[in-house]
MIDRENKOL-393378 format. One record per residue (C-alpha): residue in one letter; x, z, y; residue number from 1. Coordinates in nm, 4 decimals. Layout:
REM MIDRENKOL-393378
{res->A&u->X&w->Z&v->Y&n->NUM}
...
This chain:
REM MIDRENKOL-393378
{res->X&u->-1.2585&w->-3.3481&v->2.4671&n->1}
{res->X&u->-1.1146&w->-3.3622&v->2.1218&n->2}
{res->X&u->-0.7102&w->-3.3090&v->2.0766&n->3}
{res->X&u->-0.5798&w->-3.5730&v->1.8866&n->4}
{res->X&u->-0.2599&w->-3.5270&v->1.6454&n->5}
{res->X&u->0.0576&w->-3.7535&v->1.7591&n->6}
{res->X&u->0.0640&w->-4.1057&v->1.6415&n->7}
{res->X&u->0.3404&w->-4.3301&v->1.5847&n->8}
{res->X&u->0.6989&w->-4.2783&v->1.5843&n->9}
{res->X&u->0.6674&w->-3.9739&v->1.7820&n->10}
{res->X&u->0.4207&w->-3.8404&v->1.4793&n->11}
{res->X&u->0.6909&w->-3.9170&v->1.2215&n->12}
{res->X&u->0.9628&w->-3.7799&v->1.4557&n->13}
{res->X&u->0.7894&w->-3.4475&v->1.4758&n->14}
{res->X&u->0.7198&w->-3.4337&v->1.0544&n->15}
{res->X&u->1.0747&w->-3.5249&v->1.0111&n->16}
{res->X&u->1.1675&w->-3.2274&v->1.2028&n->17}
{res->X&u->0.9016&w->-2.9971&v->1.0513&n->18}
{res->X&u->1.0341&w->-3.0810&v->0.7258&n->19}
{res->X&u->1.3761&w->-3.0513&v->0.8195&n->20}
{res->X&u->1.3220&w->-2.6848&v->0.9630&n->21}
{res->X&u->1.1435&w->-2.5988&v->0.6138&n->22}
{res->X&u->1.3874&w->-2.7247&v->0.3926&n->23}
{res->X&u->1.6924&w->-2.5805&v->0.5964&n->24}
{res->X&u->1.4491&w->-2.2124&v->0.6232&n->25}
{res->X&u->1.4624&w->-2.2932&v->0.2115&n->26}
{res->X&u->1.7920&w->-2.3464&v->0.1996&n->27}
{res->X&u->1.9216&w->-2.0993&v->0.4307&n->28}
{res->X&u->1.7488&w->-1.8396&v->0.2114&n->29}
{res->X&u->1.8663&w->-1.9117&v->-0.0920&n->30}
{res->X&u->2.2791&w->-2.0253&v->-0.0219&n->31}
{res->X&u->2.3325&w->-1.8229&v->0.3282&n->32}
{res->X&u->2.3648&w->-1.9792&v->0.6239&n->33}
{res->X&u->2.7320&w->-1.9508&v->0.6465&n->34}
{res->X&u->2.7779&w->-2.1103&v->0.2727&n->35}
{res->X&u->2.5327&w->-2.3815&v->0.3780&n->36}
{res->X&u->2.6591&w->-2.7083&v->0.5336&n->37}
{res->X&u->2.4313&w->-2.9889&v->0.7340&n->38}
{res->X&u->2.5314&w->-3.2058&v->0.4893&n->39}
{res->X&u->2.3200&w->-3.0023&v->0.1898&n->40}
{res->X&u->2.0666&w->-2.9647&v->0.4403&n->41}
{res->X&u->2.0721&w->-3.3634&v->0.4954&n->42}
{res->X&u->2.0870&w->-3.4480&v->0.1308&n->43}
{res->X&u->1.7834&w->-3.2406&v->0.0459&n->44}
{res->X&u->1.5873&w->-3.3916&v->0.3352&n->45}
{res->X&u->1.6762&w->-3.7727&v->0.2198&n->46}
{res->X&u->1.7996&w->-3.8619&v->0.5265&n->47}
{res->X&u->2.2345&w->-3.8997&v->0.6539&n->48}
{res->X&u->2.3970&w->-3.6047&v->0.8211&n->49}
{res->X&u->2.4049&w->-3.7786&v->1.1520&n->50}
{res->X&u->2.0073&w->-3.7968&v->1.1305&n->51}
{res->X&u->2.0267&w->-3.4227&v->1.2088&n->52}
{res->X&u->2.1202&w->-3.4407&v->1.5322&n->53}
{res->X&u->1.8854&w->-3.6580&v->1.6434&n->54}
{res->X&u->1.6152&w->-3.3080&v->1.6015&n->55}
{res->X&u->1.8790&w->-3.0699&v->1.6733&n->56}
{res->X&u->2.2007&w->-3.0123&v->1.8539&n->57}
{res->X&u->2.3718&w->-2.8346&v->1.5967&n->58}
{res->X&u->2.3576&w->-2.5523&v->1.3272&n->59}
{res->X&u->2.2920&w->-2.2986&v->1.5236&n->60}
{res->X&u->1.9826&w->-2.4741&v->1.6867&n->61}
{res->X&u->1.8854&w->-2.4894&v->1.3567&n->62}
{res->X&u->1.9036&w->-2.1289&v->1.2769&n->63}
{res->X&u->1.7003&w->-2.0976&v->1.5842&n->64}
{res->X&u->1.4030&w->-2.3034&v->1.4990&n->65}
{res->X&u->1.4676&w->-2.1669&v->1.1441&n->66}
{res->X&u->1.3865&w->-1.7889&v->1.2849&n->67}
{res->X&u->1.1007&w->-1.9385&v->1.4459&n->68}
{res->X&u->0.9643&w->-2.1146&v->1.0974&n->69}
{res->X&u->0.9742&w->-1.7362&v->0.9332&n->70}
{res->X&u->0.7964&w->-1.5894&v->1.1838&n->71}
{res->X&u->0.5325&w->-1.8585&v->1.1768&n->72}
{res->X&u->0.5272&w->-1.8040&v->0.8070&n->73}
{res->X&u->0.4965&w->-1.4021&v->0.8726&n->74}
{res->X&u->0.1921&w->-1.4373&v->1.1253&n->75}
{res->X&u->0.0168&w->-1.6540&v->0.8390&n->76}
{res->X&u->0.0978&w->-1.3726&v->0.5690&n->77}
{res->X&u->-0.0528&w->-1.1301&v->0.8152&n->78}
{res->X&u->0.2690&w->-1.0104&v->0.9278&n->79}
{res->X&u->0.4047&w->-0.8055&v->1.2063&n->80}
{res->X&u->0.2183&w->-0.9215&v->1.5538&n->81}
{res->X&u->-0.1663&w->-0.9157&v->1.3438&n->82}
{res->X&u->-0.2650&w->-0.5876&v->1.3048&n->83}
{res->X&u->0.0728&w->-0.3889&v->1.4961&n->84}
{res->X&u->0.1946&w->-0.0580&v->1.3158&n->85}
{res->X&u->-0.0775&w->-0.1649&v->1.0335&n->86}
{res->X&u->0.1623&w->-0.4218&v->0.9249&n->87}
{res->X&u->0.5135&w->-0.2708&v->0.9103&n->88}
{res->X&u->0.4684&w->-0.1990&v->0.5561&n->89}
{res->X&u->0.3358&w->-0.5742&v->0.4868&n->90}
{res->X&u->0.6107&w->-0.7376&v->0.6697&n->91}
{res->X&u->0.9430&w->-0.4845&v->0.4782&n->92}
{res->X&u->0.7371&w->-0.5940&v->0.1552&n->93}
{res->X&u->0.7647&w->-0.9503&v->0.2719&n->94}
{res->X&u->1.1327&w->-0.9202&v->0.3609&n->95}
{res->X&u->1.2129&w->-0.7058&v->0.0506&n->96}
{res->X&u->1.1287&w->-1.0123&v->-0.1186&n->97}
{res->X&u->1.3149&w->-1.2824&v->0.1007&n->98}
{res->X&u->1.6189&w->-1.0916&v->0.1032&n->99}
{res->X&u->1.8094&w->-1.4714&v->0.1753&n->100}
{res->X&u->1.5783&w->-1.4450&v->0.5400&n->101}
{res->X&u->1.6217&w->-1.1162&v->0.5412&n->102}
{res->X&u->2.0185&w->-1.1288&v->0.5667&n->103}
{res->X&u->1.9868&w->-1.4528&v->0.7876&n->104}
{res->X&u->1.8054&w->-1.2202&v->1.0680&n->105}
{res->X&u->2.0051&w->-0.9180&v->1.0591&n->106}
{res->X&u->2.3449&w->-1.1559&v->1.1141&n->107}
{res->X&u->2.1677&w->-1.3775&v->1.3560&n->108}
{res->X&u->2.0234&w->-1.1026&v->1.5383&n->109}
{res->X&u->2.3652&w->-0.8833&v->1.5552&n->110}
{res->X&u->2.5709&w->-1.1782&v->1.6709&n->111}
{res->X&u->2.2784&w->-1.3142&v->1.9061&n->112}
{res->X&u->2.3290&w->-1.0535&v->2.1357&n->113}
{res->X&u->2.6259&w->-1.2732&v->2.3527&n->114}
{res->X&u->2.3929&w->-1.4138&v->2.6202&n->115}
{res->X&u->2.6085&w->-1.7354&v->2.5689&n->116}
{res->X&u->2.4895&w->-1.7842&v->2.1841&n->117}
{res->X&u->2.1894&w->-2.0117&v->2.0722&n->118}
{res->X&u->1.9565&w->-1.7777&v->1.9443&n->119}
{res->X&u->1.9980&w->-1.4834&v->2.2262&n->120}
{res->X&u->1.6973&w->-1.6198&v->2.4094&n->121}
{res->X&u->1.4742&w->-1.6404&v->2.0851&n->122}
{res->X&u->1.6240&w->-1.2501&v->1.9785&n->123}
{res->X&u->1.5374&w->-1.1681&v->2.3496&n->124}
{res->X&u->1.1831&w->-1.3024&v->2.3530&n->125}
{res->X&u->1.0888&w->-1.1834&v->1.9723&n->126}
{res->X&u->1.1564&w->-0.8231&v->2.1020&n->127}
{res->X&u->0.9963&w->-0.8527&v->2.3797&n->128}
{res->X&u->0.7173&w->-0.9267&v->2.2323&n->129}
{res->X&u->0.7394&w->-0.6930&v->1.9474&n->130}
{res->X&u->0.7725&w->-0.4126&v->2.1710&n->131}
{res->X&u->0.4595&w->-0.5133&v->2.3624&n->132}
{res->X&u->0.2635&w->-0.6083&v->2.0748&n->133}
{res->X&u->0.3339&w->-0.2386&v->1.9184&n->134}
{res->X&u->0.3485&w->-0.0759&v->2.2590&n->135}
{res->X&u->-0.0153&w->-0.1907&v->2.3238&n->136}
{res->X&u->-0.1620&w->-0.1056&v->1.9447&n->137}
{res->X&u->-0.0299&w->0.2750&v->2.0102&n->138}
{res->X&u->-0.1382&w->0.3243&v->2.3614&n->139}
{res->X&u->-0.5008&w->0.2042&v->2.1894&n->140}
{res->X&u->-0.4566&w->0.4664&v->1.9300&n->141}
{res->X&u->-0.3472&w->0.7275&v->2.2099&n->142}
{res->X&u->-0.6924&w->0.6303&v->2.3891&n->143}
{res->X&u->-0.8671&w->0.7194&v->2.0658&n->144}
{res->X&u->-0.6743&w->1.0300&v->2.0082&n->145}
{res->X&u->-0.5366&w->0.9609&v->1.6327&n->146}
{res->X&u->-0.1548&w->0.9809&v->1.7741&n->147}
{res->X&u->0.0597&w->1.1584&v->1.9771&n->148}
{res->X&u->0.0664&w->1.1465&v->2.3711&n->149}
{res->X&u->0.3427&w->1.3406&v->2.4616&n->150}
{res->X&u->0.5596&w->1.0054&v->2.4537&n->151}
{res->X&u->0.5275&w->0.7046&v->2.6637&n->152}
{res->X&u->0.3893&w->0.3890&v->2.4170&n->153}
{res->X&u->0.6717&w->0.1947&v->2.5036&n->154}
{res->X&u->0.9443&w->0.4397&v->2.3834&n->155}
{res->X&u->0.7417&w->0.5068&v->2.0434&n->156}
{res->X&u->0.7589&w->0.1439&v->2.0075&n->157}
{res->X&u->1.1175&w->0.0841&v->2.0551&n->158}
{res->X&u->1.1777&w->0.3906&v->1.8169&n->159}
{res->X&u->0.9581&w->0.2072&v->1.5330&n->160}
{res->X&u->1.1500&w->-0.1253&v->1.5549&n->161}
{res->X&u->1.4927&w->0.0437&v->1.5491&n->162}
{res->X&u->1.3921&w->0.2145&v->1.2474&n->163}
{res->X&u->1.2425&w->-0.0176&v->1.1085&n->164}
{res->X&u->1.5725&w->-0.2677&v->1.1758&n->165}
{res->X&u->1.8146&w->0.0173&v->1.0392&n->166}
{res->X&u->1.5850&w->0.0914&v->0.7511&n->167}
{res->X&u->1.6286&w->-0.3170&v->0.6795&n->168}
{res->X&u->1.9816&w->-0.2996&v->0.7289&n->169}
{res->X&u->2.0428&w->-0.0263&v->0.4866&n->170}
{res->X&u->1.8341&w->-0.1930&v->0.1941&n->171}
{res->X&u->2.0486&w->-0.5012&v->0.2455&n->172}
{res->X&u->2.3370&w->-0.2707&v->0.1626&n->173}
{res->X&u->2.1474&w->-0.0775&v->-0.1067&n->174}
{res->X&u->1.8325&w->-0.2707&v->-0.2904&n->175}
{res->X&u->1.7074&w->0.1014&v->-0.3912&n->176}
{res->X&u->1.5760&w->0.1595&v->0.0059&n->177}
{res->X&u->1.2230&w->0.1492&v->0.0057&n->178}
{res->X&u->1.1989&w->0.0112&v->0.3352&n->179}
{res->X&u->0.7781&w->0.0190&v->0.3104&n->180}
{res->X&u->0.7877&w->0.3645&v->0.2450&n->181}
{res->X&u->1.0354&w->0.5088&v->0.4776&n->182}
{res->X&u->0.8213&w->0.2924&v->0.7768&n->183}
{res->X&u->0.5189&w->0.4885&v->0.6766&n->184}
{res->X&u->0.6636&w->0.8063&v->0.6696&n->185}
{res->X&u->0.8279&w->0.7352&v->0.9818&n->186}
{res->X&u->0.5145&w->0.6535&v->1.1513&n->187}
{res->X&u->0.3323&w->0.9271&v->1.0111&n->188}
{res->X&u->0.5866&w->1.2025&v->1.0925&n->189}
{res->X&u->0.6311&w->1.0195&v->1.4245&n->190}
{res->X&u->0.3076&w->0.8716&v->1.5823&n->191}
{res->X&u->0.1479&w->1.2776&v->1.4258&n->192}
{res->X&u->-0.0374&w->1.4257&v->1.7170&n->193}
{res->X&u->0.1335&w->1.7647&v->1.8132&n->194}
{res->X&u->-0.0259&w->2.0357&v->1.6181&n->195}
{res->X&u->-0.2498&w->2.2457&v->1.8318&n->196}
């Protein structure tokens, strides 16, 4: 039994959102979400302000299925969640070159963390999921012996994402970070087996 796509008005309703959540992942990147208004967002779509929320409740909806859009876009750029530690250095190239989606996370994710706010369920979830998705590629490379196994898989995993977000942070303060590098040293100098 074949799936077939959406027909109707429910097809349009659903490309009409689609194409509202890429122009506003667009526009978000290049004028800040703070500096951008649903009305730009609107304009750019062809459609009136009010047709907005019809798809979403607000901005910060937006910015939530706006996250979501870049981490689609990562996972088809072979990002982070395709090949685990093997794609840190892809995905702080990818960023390094987004910086507009780059600053949009790090303020979304910092202010996220009020259980109350929008995204704090999406934050919540993409960690989880990080942290498992990393936790399980090192306890594979424990079981073949090329890292360390004096420390629990989880807790290595938690230790690359925080370095990996401060190591972000930083090089949106100061474009000379080389946030690649410093995530393969890290791992390196971190994930090393003890010497014998």
């Amino acid at each position: 039994m074949s799936i077939s796509k959406p027909r109707g008005p429910y097809a349009k309703g659903a490309e009409r959102r689609e194409q509202i959540v890429r122009t506003a992942t667009d526009v978000f990147a290049t004028e800040g979400f703070e500096g951008t208004a649903l009305k730009r967002v609107a304009e750019l779509v062809g459609v009136k302000e009010a047709t907005l929320f019809h798809y979403f409740t607000g901005k910060q909806e937006l910015l939530t299925a706006v996250l979501a859009e870049r981490d689609r876009r990562s996972r088809e750029a072979g990002g982070m969640g395709d090949a685990g530690l093997s794609s840190l250095a892809v995905v702080a190239e990818r960023n390094r070159r987004e910086p507009g989606l780059t600053t949009l996370y790090a303020v979304a994710s910092a202010t996220a963390n009020d259980p109350g706010h929008d995204s704090h369920g999406y934050f919540q979830d993409r960690y989880a999921q990080l942290v498992e998705e990393l936790r399980q590629d090192i306890a594979h490379r424990q079981g073949a012996g090329s890292v360390r196994t004096d420390v629990a898989p989880d807790i290595l995993a938690r230790l690359v994402i925080a370095a990996f977000d401060g190591l972000q942070l930083q090089w949106l303060y100061d474009k000379d970070v080389d946030m690649a590098d410093g995530l393969t040293q890290l791992v390196d100098v971190l994930l090393a087996p003890p010497a014998a």
